[in-house]
RODO-2510 file (C-alpha; in nm, 4 decimals, decimal comma):
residues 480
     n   res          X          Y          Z
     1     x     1,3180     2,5936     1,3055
     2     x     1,6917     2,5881     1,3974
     3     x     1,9164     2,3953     1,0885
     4     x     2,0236     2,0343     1,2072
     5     x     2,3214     1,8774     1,1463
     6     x     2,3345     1,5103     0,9621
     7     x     2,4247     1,1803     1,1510
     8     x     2,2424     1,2167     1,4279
     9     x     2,1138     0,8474     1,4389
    10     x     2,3617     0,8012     1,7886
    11     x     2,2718     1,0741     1,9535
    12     x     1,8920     1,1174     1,9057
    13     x     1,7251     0,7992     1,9336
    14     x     1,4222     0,7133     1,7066
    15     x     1,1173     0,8748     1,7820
    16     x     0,7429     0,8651     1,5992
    17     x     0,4917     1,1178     1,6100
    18     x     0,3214     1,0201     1,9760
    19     x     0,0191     0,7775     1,9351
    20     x    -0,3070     0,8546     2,1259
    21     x    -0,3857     0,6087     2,4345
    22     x    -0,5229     0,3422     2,2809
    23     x    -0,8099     0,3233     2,4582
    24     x    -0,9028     0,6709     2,3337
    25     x    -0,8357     0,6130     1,9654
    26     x    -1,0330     0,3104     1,9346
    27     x    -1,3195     0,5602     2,0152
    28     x    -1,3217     0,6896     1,7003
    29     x    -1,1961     0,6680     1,3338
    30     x    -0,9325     0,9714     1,3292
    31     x    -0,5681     0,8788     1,2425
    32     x    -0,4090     0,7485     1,5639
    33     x    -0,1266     1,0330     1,5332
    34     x    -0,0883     1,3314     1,4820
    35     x     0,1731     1,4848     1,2579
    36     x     0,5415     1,6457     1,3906
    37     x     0,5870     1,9148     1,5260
    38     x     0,8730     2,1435     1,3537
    39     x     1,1558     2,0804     1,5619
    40     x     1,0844     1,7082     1,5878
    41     x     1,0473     1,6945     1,2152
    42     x     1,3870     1,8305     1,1713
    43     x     1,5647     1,6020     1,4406
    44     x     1,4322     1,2934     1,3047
    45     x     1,5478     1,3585     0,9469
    46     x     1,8939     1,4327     1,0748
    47     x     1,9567     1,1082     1,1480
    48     x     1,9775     1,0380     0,7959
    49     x     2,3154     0,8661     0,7527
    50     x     2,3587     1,0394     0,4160
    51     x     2,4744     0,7011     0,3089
    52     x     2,6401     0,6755    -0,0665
    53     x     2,4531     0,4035    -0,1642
    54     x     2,0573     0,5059    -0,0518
    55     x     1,8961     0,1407     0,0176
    56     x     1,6121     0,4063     0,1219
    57     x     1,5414     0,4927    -0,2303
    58     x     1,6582     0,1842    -0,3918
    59     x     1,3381     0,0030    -0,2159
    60     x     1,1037     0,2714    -0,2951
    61     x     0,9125     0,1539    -0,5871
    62     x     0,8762     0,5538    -0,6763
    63     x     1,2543     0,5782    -0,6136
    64     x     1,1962     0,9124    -0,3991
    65     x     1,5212     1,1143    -0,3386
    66     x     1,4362     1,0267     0,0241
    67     x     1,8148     1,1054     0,1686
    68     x     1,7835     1,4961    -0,0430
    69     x     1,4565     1,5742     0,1655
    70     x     1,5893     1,4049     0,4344
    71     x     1,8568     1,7146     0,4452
    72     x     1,6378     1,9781     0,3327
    73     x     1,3746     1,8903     0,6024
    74     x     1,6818     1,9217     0,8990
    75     x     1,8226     2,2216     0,7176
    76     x     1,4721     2,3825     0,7794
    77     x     1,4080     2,3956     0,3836
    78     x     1,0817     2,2519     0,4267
    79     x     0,8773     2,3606     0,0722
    80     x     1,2172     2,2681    -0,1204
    81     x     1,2004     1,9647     0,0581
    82     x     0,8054     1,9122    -0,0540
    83     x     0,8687     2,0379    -0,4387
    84     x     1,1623     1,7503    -0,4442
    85     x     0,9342     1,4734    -0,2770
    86     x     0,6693     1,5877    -0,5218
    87     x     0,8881     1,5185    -0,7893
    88     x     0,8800     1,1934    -0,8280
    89     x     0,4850     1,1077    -0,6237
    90     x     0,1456     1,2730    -0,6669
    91     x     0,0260     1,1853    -0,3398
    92     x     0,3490     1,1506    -0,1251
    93     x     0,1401     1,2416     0,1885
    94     x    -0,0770     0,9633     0,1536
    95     x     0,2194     0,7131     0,1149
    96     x     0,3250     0,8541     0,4396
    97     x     0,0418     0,7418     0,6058
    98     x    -0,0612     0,3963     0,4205
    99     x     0,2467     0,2819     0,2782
   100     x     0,4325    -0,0436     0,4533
   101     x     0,7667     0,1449     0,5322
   102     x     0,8930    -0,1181     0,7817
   103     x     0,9087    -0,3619     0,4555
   104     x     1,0307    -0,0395     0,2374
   105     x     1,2316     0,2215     0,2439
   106     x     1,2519     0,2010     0,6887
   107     x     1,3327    -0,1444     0,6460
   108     x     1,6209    -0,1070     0,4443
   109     x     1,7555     0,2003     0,5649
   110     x     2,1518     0,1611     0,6891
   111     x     2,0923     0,2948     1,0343
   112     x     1,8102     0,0119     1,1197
   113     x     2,0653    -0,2211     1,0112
   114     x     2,3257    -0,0509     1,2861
   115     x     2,1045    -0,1326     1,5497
   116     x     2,0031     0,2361     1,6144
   117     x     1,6739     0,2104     1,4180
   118     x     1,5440     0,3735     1,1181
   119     x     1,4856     0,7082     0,9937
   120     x     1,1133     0,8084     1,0452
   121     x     1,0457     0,8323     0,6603
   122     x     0,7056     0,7716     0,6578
   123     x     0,5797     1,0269     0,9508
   124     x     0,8350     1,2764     0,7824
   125     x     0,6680     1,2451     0,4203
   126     x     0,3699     1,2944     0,5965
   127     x     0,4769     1,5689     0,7643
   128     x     0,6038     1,7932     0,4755
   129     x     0,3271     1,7373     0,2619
   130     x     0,1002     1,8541     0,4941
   131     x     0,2661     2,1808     0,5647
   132     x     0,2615     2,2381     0,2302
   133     x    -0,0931     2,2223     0,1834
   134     x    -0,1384     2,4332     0,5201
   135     x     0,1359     2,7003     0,3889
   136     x    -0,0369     2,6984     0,0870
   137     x     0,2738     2,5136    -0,1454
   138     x     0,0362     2,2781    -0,2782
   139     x     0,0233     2,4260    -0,6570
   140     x    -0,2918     2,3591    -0,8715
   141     x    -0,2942     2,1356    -1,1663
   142     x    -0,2188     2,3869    -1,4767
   143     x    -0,3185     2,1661    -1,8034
   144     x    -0,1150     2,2078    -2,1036
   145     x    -0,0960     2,3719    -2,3706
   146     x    -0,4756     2,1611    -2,5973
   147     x    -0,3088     1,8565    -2,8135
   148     x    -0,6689     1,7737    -2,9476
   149     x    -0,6662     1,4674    -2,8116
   150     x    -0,8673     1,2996    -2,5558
   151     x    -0,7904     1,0217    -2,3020
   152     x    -1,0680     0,7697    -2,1202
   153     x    -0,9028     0,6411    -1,7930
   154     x    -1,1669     0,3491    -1,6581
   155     x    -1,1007     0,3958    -1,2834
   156     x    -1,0257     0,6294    -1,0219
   157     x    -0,7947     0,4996    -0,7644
   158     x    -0,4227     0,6342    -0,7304
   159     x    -0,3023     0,4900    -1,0472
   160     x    -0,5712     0,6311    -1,2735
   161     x    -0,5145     0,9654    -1,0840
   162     x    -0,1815     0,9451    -1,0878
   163     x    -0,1985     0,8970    -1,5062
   164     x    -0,4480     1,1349    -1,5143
   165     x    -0,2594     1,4890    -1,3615
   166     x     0,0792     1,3663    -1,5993
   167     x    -0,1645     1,3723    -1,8964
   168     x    -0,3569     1,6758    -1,8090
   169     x    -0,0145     1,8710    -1,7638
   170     x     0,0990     1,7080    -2,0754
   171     x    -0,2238     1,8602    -2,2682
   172     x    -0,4639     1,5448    -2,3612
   173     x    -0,8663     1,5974    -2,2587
   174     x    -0,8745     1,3564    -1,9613
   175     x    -1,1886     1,1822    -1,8606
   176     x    -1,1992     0,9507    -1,5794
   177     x    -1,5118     0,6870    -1,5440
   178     x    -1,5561     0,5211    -1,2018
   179     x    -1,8238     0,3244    -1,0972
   180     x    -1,8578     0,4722    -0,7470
   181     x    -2,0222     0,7815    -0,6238
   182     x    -1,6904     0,9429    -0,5074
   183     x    -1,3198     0,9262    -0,6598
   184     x    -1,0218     0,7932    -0,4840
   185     x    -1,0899     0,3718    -0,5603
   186     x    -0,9533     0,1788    -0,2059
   187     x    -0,8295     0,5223    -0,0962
   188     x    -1,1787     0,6707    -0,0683
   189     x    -1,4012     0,3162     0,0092
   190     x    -1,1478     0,0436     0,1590
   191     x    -0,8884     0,2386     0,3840
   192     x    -1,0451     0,3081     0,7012
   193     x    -0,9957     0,7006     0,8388
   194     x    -0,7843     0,5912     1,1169
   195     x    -0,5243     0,5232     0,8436
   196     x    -0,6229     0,7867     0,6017
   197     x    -0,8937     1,0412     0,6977
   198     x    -1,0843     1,0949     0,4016
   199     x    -1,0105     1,4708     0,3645
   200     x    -0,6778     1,3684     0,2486
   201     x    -0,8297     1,2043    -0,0123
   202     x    -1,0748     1,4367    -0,0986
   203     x    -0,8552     1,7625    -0,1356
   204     x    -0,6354     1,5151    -0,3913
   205     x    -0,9416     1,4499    -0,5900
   206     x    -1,0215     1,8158    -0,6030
   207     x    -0,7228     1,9779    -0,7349
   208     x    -0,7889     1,7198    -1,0119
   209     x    -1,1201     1,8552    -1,0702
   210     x    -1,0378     2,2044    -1,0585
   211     x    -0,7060     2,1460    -1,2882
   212     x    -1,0082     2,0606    -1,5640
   213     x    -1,0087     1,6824    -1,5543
   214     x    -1,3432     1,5332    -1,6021
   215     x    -1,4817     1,2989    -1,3288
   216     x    -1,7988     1,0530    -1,4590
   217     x    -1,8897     0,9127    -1,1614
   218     x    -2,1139     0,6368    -1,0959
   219     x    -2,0397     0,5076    -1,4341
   220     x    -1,9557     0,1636    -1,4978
   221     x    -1,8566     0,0360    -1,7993
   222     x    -2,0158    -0,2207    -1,9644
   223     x    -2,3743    -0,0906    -1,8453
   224     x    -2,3305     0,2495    -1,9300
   225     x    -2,1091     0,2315    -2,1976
   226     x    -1,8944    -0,0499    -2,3832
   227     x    -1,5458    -0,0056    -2,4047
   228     x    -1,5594    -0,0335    -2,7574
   229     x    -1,7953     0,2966    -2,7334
   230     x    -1,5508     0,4572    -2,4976
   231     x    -1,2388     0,3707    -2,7719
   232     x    -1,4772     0,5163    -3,0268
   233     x    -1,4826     0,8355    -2,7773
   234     x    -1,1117     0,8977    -2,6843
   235     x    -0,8163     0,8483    -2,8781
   236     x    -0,6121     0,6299    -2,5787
   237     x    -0,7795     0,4489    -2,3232
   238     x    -0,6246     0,3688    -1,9382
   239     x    -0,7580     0,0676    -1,8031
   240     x    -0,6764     0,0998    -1,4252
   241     x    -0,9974    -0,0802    -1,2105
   242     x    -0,7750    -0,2502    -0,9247
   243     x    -0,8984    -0,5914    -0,8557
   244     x    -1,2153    -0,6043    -0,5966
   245     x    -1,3774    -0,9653    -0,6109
   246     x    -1,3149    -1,1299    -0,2971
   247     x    -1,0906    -1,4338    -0,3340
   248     x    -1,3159    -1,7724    -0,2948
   249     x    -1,3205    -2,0337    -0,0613
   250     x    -1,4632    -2,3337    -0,0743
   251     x    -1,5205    -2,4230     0,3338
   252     x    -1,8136    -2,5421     0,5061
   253     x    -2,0753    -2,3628     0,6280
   254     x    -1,9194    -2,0734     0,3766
   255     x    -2,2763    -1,9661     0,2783
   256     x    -2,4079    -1,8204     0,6184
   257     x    -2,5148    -1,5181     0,7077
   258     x    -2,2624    -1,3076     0,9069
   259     x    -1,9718    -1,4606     0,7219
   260     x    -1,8557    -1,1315     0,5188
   261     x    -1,6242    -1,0229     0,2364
   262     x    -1,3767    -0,7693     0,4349
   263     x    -1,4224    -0,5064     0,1433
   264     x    -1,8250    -0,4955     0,1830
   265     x    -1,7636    -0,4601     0,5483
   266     x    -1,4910    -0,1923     0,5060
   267     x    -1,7220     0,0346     0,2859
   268     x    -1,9907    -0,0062     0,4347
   269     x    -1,8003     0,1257     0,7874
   270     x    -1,6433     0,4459     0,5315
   271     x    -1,9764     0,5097     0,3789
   272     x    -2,1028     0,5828     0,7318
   273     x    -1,7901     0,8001     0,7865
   274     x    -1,8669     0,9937     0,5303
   275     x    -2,2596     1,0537     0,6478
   276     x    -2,4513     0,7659     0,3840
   277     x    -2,7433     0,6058     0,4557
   278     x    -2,5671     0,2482     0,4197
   279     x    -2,8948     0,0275     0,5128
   280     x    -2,7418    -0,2959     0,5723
   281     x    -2,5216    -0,1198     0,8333
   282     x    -2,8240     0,0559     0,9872
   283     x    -2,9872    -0,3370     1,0113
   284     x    -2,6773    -0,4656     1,1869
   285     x    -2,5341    -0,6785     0,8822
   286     x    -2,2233    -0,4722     0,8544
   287     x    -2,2040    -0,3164     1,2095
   288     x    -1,9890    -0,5312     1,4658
   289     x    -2,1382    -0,3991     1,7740
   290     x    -2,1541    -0,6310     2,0565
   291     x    -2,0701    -0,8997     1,8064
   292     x    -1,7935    -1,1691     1,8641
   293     x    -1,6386    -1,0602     1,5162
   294     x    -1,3440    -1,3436     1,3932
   295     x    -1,1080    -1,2263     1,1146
   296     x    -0,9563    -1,4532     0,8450
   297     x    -0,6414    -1,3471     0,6851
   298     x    -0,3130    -1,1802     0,7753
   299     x    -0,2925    -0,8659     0,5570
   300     x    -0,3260    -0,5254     0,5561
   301     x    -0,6939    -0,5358     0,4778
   302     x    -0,7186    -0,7921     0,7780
   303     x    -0,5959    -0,5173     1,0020
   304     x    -0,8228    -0,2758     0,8637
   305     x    -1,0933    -0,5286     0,9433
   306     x    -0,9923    -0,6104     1,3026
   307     x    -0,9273    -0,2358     1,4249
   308     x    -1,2811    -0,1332     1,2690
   309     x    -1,4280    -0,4067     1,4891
   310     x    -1,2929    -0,2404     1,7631
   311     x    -1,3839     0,1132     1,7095
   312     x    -1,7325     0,0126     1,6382
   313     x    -1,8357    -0,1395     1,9557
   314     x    -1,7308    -0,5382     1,9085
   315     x    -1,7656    -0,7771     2,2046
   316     x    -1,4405    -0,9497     2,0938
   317     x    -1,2423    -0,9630     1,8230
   318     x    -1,0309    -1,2502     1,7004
   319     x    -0,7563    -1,2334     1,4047
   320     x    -0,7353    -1,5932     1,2462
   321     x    -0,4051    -1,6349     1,0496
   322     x    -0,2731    -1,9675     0,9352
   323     x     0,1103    -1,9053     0,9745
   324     x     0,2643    -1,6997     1,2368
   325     x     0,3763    -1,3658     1,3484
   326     x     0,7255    -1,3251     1,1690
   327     x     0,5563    -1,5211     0,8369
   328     x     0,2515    -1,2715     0,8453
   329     x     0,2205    -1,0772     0,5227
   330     x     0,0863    -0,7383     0,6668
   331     x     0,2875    -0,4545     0,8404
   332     x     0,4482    -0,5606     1,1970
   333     x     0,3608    -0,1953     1,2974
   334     x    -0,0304    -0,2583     1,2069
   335     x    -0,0391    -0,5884     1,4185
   336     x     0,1202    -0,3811     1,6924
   337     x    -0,1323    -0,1385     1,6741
   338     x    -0,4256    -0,3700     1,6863
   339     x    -0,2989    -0,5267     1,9564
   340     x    -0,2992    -0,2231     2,1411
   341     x    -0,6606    -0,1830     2,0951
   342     x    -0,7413    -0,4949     2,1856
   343     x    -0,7369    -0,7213     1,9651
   344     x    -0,6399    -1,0728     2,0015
   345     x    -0,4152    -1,2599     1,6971
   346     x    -0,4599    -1,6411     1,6613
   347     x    -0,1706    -1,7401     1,5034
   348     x    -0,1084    -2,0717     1,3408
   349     x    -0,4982    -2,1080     1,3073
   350     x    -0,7306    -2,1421     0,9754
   351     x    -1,1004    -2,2185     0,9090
   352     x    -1,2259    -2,5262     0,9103
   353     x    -1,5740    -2,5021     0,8723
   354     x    -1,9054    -2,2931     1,0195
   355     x    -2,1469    -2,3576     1,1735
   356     x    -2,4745    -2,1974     1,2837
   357     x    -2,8393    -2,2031     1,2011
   358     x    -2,9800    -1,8810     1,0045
   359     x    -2,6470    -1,7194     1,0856
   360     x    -2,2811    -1,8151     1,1615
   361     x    -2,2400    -1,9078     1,5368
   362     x    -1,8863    -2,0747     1,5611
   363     x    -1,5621    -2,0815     1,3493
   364     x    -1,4219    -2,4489     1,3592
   365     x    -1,0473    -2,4127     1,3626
   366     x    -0,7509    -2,6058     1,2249
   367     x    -0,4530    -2,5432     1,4364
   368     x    -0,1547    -2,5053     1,2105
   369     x     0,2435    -2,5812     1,1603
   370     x     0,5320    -2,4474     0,9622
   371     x     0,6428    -2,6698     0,6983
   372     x     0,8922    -2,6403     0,4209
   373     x     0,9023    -2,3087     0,2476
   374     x     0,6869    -2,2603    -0,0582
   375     x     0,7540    -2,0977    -0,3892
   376     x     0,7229    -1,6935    -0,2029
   377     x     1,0077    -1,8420     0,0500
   378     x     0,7741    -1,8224     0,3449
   379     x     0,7131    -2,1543     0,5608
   380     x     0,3854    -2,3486     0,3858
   381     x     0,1285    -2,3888     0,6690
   382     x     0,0079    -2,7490     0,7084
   383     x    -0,2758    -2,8992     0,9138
   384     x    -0,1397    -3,0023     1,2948
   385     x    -0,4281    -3,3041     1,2996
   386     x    -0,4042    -3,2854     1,7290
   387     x    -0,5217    -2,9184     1,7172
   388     x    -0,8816    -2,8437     1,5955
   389     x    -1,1206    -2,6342     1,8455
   390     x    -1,4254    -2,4138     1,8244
   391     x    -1,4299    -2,0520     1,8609
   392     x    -1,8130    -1,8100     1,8938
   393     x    -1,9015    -1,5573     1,5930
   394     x    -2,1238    -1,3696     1,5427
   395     x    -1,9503    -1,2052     1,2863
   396     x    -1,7047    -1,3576     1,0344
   397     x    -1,5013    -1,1331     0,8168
   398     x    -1,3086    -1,2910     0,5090
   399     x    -0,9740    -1,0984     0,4259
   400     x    -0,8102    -1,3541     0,2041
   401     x    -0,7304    -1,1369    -0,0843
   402     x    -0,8365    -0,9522    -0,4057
   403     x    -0,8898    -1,1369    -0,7582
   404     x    -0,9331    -0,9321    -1,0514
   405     x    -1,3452    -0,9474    -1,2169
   406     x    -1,3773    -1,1292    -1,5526
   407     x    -1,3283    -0,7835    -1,7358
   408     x    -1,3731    -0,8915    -2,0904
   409     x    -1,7260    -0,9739    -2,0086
   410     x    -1,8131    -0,7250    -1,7796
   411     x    -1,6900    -0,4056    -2,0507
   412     x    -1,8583    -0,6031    -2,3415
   413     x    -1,4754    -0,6763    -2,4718
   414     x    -1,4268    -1,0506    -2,4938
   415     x    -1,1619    -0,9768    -2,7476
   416     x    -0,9638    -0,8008    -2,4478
   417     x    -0,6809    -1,0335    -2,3534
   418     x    -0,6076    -1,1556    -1,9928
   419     x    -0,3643    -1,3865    -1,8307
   420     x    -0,4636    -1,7378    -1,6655
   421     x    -0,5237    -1,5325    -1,3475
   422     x    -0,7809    -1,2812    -1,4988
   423     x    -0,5398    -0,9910    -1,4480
   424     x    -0,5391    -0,7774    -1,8096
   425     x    -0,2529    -0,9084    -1,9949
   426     x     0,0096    -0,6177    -2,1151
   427     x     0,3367    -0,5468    -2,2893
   428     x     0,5641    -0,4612    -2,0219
   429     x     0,8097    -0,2633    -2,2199
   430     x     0,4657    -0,0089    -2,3105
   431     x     0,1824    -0,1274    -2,1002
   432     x    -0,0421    -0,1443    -2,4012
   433     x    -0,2970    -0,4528    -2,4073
   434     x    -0,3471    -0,6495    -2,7329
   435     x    -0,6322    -0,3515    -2,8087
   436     x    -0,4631    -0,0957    -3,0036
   437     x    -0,4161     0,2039    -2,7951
   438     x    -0,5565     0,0712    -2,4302
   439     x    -0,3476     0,0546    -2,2016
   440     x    -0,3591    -0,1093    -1,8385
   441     x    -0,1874    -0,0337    -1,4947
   442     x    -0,2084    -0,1093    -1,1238
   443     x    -0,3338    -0,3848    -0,9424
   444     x    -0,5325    -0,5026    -1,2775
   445     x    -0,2121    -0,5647    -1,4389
   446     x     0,0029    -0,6708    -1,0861
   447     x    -0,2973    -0,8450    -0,9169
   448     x    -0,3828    -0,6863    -0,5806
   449     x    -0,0744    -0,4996    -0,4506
   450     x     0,0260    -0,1543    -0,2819
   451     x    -0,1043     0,1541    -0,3279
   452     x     0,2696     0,2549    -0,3833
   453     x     0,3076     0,0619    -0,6839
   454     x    -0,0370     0,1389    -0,9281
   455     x     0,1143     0,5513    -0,8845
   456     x     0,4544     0,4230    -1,0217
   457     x     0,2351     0,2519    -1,2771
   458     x     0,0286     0,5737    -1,3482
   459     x     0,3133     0,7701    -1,3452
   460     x     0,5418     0,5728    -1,5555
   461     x     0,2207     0,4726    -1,8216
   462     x     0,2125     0,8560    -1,9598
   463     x     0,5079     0,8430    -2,0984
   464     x     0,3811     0,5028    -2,3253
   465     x     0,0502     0,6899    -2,3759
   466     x     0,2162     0,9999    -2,4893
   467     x     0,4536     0,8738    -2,7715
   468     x     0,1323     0,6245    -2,9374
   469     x    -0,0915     0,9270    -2,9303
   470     x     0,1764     1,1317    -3,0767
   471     x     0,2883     0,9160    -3,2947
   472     x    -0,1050     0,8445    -3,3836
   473     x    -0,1427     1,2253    -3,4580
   474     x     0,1586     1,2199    -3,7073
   475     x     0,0339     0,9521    -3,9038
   476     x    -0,3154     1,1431    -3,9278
   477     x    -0,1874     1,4389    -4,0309
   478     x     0,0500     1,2717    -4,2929
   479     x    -0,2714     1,0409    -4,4393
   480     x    -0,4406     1,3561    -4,4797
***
């Protein structure tokens, strides 16, 4: 791969890895792209400005040394360009694929400012990482020299993982408890493989395991052990669930069958991805096929919902969103892609009402203006009273958010302190809950955010966990 020079960003114009035909894709559930090749790799990431002041990084919430590997990628340095992305993310080749770059680092890069649009940071990240597992660079987890200590992590998503490998290197016993039947949290269960195929995952999950970390899957706490029991167990304790109960609405007709929560119908479709016997697909609850299927919501997990639809054989498929396009809260580039496959976007449109016998047969809909902006500086939606119709459903999927559980309850802990929202209340400055020695990161903490932030939560917990447990083992040693 010949060495690029920097500032490139007139002469070579922006350029993705090429998309599949649209009508192909939606055919099956493989990413819609494949990765660089070598020489388009380098190209891209010389049109890195190499600007002083790296709005890039600035915006990452992992604050990646994006314009360094950048450089090293055109200079043909690819593995020093993969050990200094690893550096600061344990899974930077899944943030190339899920995270929302075009609201990140992309959108605030200089060059996309200059008219001449951004660096391809995303598909690059992608790209290096996964030469480096082809080539072999990946290294496996080496655990630390034995503290004697143990640590209980209580979920297995990205930011208990994350936590987990820092604290494993570091030398603690880690033991991760996850009520599923495979690791990964949203990553394994609620990104569909056209995003993330599940190998990705999967090969993440089993350096872990080979680096020595303990997996206890299919346990959920509070029916197979308290978390008082666990505390007895470990000397620290990482609270990172994510949130997963769908948020409420109170509309009528809510109560039919068809009308889904987006996150049953989303692992139900990866369960079948990854060979399951999921029986309520097999019945037809959870399959869209030849169903008119009508999304609520405007997220991500909306547009994981819609372009399943599609790929699984839906008569139609609507996208129901209560503002419009430019107010929308989910990635332009994901919307884009839908539309591609076929998929029509309501805008300015919310749910009324259902209606329907046995089952949900039509979505009543409230057309929709812009008023003033509310307290997130968007435009509040308000009801335009000339524009109500009907649409046909067969199939109504609800992606209107996560809320946390009631956690105290479910892990027998009612002395376990949470905010007014439910989220598990912490002190910022350590990330330690009001129980001594339990910490909490992620979306539990945030309330449902991106997969981005819970690793800069794992990541940035360890060092928190590390100085109580050390400073735990002093005072042991000194009442002894």
């Amino acid at each position: 791969m010949a060495k690029q020079p920097m500032l490139k960003f007139v002469d070579d114009a922006q350029a993705f890895p090429e998309k599949r035909e649209a009508e192909l894709r939606a055919e099956d559930f493989r990413e819609i792209a494949d990765r660089y090749a070598p020489d388009k790799a380098a190209e891209q990431s010389a049109r890195c400005s190499q600007c002083g002041v790296p709005y890039c990084s600035v915006h990452c919430p992992l604050g990646n040394h994006i314009p360094d590997w950048l450089k090293l990628t055109a200079e043909g340095r690819l593995r020093e360009a993969y050990e200094l992305s690893n550096l600061t993310s344990t899974m930077p080749e899944i943030c190339g694929r899920i995270c929302p770059q075009d609201r990140l680092c992309e959108g605030n890069c200089v060059i996309e400012f200059s008219g001449h649009g951004a660096v391809t940071i995303g598909s690059v990240e992608k790209y290096i990482t996964d030469t480096a597992w082809a080539e072999g660079w990946v290294e496996p987890v080496e655990a630390g020299k034995a503290r004697g200590q143990s640590v209980g992590i209580i979920g297995a998503g990205p930011g208990g993982m994350t936590a987990a490998e820092y604290l494993c290197v570091a030398g603690y016993d880690v033991h991760i408890y996850d009520r599923h039947d495979r690791a990964g949290g949203l990553l394994t269960y609620g990104i569909p493989g056209f995003k993330l195929e599940k190998e990705v995952v999967m090969r993440r999950v089993e350096r872990l395991k080979e680096g020595g970390i303990a997996f206890h899957e299919n346990f959920e706490v509070g029916r197979d052990a308290s978390l008082d029991e666990l505390r007895a167990k470990h000397d620290a304790i990482l609270i990172a669930t994510g949130v997963y109960k769908a948020r409420e609405v109170k509309t009528p007709g809510i109560g039919l069958n068809g009308i889904l929560p987006a996150l049953d119908y989303l692992t139900a479709s990866n369960r079948k991805g990854f060979g399951d016997k999921v029986p309520a697909f097999e019945d037809g609850s959870l399959d869209a096929k030849g169903k008119n299927v009508v999304v609520i919501g405007g997220g991500d997990t909306a547009m994981d919902c819609v372009r399943t639809a599609v790929r699984q054989g839906a008569k139609s498929v609507k996208c129901l969103y209560r503002r419009d396009r430019e107010n929308m809260p989910g990635s332009q580039r994901e919307v884009a892609n839908a539309e591609e496959e076929g998929v029509e976007f309501v805008w300015l449109s919310g749910p009324k009402g259902f209606d329907g016998k046995d089952a949900v047969e039509k979505v009543h809909v409230s057309k929709m203006r812009l008023g003033a902006p509310d307290a997130s500086g968007r435009r509040a939606p308000e009801p335009d009273p000339d524009g109500d119709y009907t649409v046909d459903a067969d199939m109504v999927i609800m992606a209107l958010g996560f809320e946390p559980e009631e956690l105290p309850k479910m892990f027998g802990a009612e002395e376990l302190g949470v905010t007014r929202w439910g989220t598990v209340r912490v002190d910022h400055s350590t990330a330690m809950t009001n129980l001594d020695g339990v910490f909490a990161v992620g979306d539990i903490v945030r309330g449902a955010s991106l997969v981005v932030w819970a690793i800069k939560d794992g990541r940035d917990v360890t060092e928190h966990m590390h100085k109580w447990m050390r400073d735990k083992a002093k005072a042991e040693q000194a009442a002894a």
